[in-house]
Structure formats: C-alpha cells, structure tokens
N, C-alpha and C positions, 0 to 999 in steps of 0.2 A: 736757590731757585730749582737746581737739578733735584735736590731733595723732595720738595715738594711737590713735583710734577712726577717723580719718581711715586710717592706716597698717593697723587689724584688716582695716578694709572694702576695702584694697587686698591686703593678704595674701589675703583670703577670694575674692576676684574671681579672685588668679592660680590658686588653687585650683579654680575652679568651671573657670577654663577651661582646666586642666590637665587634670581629668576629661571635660570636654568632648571635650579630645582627644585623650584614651587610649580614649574608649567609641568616637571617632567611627573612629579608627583602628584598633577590635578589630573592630567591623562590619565595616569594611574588607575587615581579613587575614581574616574570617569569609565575606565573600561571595565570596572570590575561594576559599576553599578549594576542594581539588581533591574531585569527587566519585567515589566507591569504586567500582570497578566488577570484579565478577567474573563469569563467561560465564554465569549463572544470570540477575544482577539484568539485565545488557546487554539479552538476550532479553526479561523481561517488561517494561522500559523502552520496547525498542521492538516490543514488539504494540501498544501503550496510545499511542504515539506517530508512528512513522510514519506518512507521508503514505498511504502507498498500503496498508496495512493499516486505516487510520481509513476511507479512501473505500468500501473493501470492505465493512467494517463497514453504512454508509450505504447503499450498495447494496440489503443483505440486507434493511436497515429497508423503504428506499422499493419493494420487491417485494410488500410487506404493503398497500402505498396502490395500487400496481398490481390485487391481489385486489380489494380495493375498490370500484375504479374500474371494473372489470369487472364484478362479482358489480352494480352500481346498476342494469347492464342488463335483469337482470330483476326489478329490484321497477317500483312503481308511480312514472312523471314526472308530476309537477303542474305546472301552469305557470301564474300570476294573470297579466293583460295589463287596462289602464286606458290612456284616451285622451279626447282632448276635442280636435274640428275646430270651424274655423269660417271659414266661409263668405261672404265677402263679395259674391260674385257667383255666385250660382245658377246652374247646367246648365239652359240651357233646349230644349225639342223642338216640334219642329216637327208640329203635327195637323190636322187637316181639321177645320175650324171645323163640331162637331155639335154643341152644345152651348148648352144658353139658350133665350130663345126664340125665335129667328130663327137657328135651322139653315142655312150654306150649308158642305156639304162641296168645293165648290170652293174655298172660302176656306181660307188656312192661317192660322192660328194660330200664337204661340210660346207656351209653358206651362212656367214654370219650376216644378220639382218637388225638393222637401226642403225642408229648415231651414237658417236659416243656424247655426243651433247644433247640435251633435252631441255628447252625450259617453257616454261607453261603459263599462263592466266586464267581466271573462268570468272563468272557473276553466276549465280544460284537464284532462282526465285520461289519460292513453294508458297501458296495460296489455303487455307484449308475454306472449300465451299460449302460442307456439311459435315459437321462432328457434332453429337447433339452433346458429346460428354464437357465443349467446352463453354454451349450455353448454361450447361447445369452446374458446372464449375461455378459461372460467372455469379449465378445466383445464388450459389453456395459462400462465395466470396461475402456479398452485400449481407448476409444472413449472420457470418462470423463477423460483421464489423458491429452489426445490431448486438450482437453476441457481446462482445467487450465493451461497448457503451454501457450496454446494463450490468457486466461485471464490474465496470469501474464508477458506477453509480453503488454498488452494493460495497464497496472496497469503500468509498466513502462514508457510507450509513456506519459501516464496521468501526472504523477510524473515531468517527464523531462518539459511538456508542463511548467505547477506550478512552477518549478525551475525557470527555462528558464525564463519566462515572469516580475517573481516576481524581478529577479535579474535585468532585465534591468529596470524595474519599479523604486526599486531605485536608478541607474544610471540618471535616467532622474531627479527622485525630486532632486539628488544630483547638478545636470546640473542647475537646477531651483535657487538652492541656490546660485550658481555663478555667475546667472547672479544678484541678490540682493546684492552679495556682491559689484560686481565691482557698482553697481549702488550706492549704500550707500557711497563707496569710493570718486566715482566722484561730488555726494551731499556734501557730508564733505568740499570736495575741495572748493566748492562753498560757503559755507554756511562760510566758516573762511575768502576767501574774501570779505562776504557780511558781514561781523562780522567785518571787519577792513576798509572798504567802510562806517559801520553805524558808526564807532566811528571817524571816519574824515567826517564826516557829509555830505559823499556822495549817503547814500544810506536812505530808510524809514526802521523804526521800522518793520513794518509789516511784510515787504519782509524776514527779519531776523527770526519774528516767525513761518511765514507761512514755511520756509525752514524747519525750527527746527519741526516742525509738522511731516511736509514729512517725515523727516528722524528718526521718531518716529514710525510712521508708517512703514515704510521700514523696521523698524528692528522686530516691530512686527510680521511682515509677513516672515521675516528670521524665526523668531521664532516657527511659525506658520508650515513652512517647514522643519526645523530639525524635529520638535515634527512627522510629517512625513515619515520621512527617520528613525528614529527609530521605527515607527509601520511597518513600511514595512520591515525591515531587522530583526524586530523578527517575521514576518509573513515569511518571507523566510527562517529563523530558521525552522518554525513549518513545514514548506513543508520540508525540510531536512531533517526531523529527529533529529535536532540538540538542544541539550539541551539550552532553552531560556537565560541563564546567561550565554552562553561562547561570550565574544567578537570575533567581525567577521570584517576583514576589507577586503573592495574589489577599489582593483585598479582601477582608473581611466580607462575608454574608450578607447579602440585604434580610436579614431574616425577617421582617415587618413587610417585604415584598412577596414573602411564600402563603399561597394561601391553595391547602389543601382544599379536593375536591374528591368526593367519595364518588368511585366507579360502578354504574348500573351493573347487577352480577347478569341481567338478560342480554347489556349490550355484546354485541357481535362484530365480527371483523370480517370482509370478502380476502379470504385467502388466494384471488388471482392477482388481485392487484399490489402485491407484497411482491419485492423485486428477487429475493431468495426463490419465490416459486417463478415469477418470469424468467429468470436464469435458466430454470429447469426446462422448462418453455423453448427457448431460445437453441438449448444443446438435443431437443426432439426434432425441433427442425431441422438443426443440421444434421443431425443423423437421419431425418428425412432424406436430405437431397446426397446424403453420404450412398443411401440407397438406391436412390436413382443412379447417383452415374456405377452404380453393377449395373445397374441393369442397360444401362447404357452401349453396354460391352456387347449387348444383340444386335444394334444398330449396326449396318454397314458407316460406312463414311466417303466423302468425295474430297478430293483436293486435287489443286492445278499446279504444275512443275513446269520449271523451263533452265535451261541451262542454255551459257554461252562461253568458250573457251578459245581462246587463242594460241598456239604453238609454234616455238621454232625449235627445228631439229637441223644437225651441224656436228662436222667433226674439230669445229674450233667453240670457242663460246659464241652460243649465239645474241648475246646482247649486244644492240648498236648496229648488228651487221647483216647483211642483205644474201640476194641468191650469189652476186659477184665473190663471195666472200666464201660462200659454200653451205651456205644455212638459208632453207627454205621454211618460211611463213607461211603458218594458215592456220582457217579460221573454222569453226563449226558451231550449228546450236541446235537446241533441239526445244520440242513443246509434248507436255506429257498431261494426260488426263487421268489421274488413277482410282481406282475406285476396290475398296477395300469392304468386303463380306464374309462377317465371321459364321460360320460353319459346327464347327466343334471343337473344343476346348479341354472335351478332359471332365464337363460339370465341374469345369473353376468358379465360374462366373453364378451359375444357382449356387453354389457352398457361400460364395461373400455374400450372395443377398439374404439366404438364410440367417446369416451370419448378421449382417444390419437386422434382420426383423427381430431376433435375443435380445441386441443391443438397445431397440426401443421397448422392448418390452420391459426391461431391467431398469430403464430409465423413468418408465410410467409409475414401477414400484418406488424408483423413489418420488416421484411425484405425492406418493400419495403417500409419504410417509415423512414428505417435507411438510402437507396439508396436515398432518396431526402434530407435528412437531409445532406449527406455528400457532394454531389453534392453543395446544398445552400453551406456550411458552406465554399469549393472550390472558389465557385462564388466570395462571402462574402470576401474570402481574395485574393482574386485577384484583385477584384476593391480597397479594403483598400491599398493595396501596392503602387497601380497605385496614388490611391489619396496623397499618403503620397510623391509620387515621385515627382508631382505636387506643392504637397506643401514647399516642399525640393528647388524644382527651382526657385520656390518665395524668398525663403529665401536666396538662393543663390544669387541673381539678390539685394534681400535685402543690401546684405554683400557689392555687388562690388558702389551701389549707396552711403552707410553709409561709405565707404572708399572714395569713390571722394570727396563727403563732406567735408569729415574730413582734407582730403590731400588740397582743395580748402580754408575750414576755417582757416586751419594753418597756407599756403601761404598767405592769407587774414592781419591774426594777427600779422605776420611776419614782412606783412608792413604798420601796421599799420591801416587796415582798418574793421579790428573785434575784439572784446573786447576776453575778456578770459572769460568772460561768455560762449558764445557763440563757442570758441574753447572746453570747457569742457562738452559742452551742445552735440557738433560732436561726441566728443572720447565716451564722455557714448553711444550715439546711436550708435558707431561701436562694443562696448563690445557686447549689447542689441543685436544688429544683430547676431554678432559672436555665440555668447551662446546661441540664437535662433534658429540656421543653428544646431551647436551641438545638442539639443535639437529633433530636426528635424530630424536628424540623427540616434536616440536614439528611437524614438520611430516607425521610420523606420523597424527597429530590433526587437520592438516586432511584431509588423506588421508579418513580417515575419517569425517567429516564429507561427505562424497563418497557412499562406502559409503553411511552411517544414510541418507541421501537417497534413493538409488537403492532401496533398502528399503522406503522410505513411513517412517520412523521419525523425523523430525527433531523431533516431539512431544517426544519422550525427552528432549532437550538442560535441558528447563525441567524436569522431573521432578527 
C-alpha cells in the first residue's frame, strides 16, 4: 500500500511538473508573440510613444506653468523673515564725557550701545500697481503656449511622415523578396529538369552548373533582402517608440485597395496654412512681444510696499520673556508708494530693441525661404506621383504582354511546339511582372505619402 501511494505521489508530482512546464512554456511562445501591426495601429502606437512627440506633449504642459509664473507678477508677494542676533561684544562710540555730574567735554568716553540679545519678526507686502513689462510678459506667455501646440502638432505631422514611409518601405523590400522567391522556384523547376535531361545525356554539364550558380546567387540576394527587411522594421521600431526586441508583424498590402490618382501639374497649395510656416508665424510673434518689453524698459513703473516688524531687545534671550525680565518689545510698520522712472541707461535699452528689430528680420528671411522650400517640396511630389503613375502603366502594359506570352507558350507546349524550358521561362516572367506591378504600387504609396505632407494632410493616414 506504502508503495503505491508512494508511486500515486510520484505520478502526480511528474504531472504537476509537466503542467508546470507546458504553462511556463505557453507564456513563453506567448510573450515572444509577434505584435499585428497595420499603418493605422503603427501611427497611433507612435503618437502615444515616441520620444520626441511625448517631449512635445510636455512642452505644451509646462507653457501652462510658464503663464503662471508670469501671471505671480502681478498678484500680491508676501514675504515672513525671523531672526535672532547675539552679541557678545558690543559696538562702542566714542563721546565727549557730558554726562553725570561732573561734565568734562574734553574727556572722551567709550559708550557701548544695544543689547547683547536681538530677536526679530517682520510680514513684507509689495503690490506691483503699474509695470507694463509684466502685462507684455503675460501675453508673451499665452503666445509661447500657441507656440508649442503648433510645435507639437508639427512634431506629429514629422512622426506620422517617418512612420508612414518607413512602413511602406518594408512593404516594398518584403514585395522584393517575392519576387526572388517565385523566381528561385521557377529556377529549381528548371534546374531538376536540366539535372535529369544531363543524366540521360540530353543536356551539357555546364548548363547544369551555370543553373546551380544562378540559383546560388538568387538565394544570396534573398538573403541579402531579409537582412533588409529586418533593419527596416527595427528602424520602424525606433520611429515608434517601440522597444527594439518586441516582434512586429505587418500584414501584407491591400494592393487591389490602391488606386492611383494622377496630380493636376496647375494645382497649388496656400503656404500659410502649412504648420512649418505657422511655426514661423508664431516665433515672429514672440519676438514681437520679445520687443516690446525693451521697449518697455521706457516706462516708469508704480508699486505699493508695506512692512511690519516686531522686536525684542535684552541682555538675556528674549524669547518667552517680558520688561520684568529685562527685554523690551516693540513693534513698528510702515507703508510705502514707490514710483520708479527710468531716465538714462547707457542706450542699453535702444541696442536690445535694435537688436529684436535683426532678429525679426532674419526671421521674415526665413519665412520666405520656408515659403519656397514648401512650394519645391509640392512641386517635387507632384511630379514624383505623376512619374510613379507612369511607371505603374508600364508595368501594367508589362503584366498584360508577360500574360499573352505565357497563355501563347502554354498553348504552344500543349501542342507540342515549345519545350517546358521555355513554358517555365513565360510563367517566371509573369510572376517577375506581377510582383513588379505590386512593387510599383508600393512605392506609389510612398510617393504619396510625400504629396498628403506637402498638403498639410498627413492627419488623414490615422482617420
């Protein structure tokens, strides 16, 4: 009986750690699963992740603690100050011995004066009633917060462009590799007829090695293209945000869902409403009001003061203890109105505004040299579309010739009148074509991705 309840407890242990390690092993193949990624989730993956769309984010935040920090200027500072001196050797002066009853003012005297205990409280209030420098702050403030919305709306357009591109970029080396593969396929085909063609002594050696070369090569160059397709989908990682060891898998192309559109060469784009030139916009203004407050520095200014302090002076400590004690309390305050009119400075204050008036004018040159920058970059991808549409129709016109071929060869071998060389030599040129056309298609879509940009449109991609 021991035996066997001995042997259950051993069956049941190799069971527990049997389960042990089919669970610990399914978590495994579970955390390593590859995660889905189509150009929709990539995008809102990395708004929420990238680095430099998160900082932009922060930005916009800490523009709100800049208002703040500004706007403090004009409420009321209070300020409490406490202190407690002590004295161990007395300041003394020197006076003309008048004093007592035997007056001689030839004599001098030393007369030390205070306590050797001091201690102190006060309340500060300063009020500012007229500083024009801190309403222009204020509105400087509000202007830098406009300022980072639209930076970190362009830090997004940036992000999406990167995404966007990087994603179809592996789409196409992935396109690339298919067509190597179907080609390698149709080599093989070849290469085992010409392998049983050379051992019934219809074919040359040669033919046999040179094949087997080719298809050496072929495969190198697969090789060559994965190693590809992995530096670009951890390059499309690093645009993400996406930590570089999570597996990423992206489905195949809707390529039956792209459907080119040839761009008018007359249409135009309003370069104010592109957020690269409102940025520009946005840093004129602030070096507007940068302007103002120099100039601000003409203005007088008014603000209200009040102090109130409390003292006890004693040659013991005076905390806790009264006049019986030897330490006498009191109290003072005062109220102050002061008024502050600058005069002359040096021409400090004209050099900085001179100095702001450079700084917007250097800023208008690049306005107008972002206005042709976007304008080209417009042009640029409107002719790229048009050429890719072009090339698209080649390849199209490709497809339907590498199809009559094919359908002509078949018909041919069928009766007889073309080898299977030659039928297999068709069907690779129709693959070649077909994956070609895809291809074609593929890089179409970054193309365009170019275009949406130069539009202000790369919003759209997430819609």
């Amino acid at each position: 009986m021991k035996t066997r309840q001995i042997n259950k407890r051993m069956n049941r242990s190799r069971q527990w750690l049997l389960l042990s390690f089919f669970i610990i092993a399914f978590g495994a193949a579970n955390a390593q699963a590859p995660v889905q990624l189509n150009l929709r989730d990539a995008l809102k993956y990395a708004l929420e992740a990238n680095q430099n769309a998160r900082k932009a984010k922060l930005d916009v935040e800490n523009s709100e603690y800049q208002i703040d920090e500004v706007r403090a200027r004009a409420l009321p500072q209070i300020n409490g100050t406490a202190g407690m001196t002590y004295n161990p050797l007395l300041q003394k002066s020197a006076l003309p011995n008048i004093f007592g009853a035997n007056p001689n003012p030839n004599e001098t005297i030393l007369i030390a004066f205070g306590q050797k205990w001091n201690a102190n409280a006060g309340l500060s209030l300063s009020q500012n009633l007229f500083d024009k420098s801190v309403f222009t702050g204020l509105s400087a403030a509000r202007a830098t917060r406009e300022f980072y919305k639209l930076s970190a709306q362009l830090t997004e357009e940036q992000v999406i462009e990167q995404v966007a591109t990087g994603y179809y970029q592996v789409l196409v080396q992935r396109q690339q590799i298919g067509v190597i593969d179907s080609t390698i396929r149709n080599t093989q085909r070849v290469q085992r007829i010409l392998q049983g063609q050379f051992e019934n002594g219809l074919a040359k050696k040669i033919d046999v090695d040179r094949i087997a070369v080719n298809i050496s090569n072929l495969e190198s160059r697969r090789q060559q293209l994965l190693n590809g397709v992995a530096l670009l989908e951890n390059q499309l990682k690093f645009y993400m945000g996406m930590p570089i060891n999570t597996p990423i898998k992206i489905p195949d192309a809707e390529i039956n869902a792209i459907q080119p559109q040839a761009v008018a060469m007359s249409q135009g784009i309003n370069v104010e409403n592109r957020l690269e030139y409102r940025v520009l916009e946005s840093q004129e203004n602030l070096l507007g009001y940068q302007r103002e407050s120099f100039r601000n520095e003409y203005y007088p200014s008014l603000s209200l003061s009040s102090n109130y302090s409390y003292q006890g002076l004693g040659n013991s400590v005076p905390l806790f203890k009264g006049q019986s004690k030897g330490v006498n309390w009191v109290d003072a305050a005062s109220v102050s109105l002061n008024l502050r009119i600058p005069i002359f400075n040096g021409g400090a204050t004209k050099a900085r505004v001179k100095q702001a008036d450079i700084s917007i004018q250097k800023l208008n040159e690049d306005k107008a040299n972002a206005s042709l920058a976007l304008n080209l970059a417009f042009e640029n991808a409107k002719t790229q579309i048009n050429n890719s549409i072009v090339t698209l129709n080649a390849q199209s016109k490709n497809v339907q010739l590498a199809q009559e071929v094919y359908s002509n060869t078949q018909n041919n071998y069928n009766n007889g009148l073309a080898t299977l060389t030659d039928l297999l030599n068709a069907e690779t040129s129709l693959t070649e074509a077909n994956n070609n056309y895809s291809s074609a298609l593929l890089n179409y879509r970054v193309a365009e991705i170019q275009l949406i940009k130069s539009q202000g449109g790369l919003k759209s991609l997430i819609n």
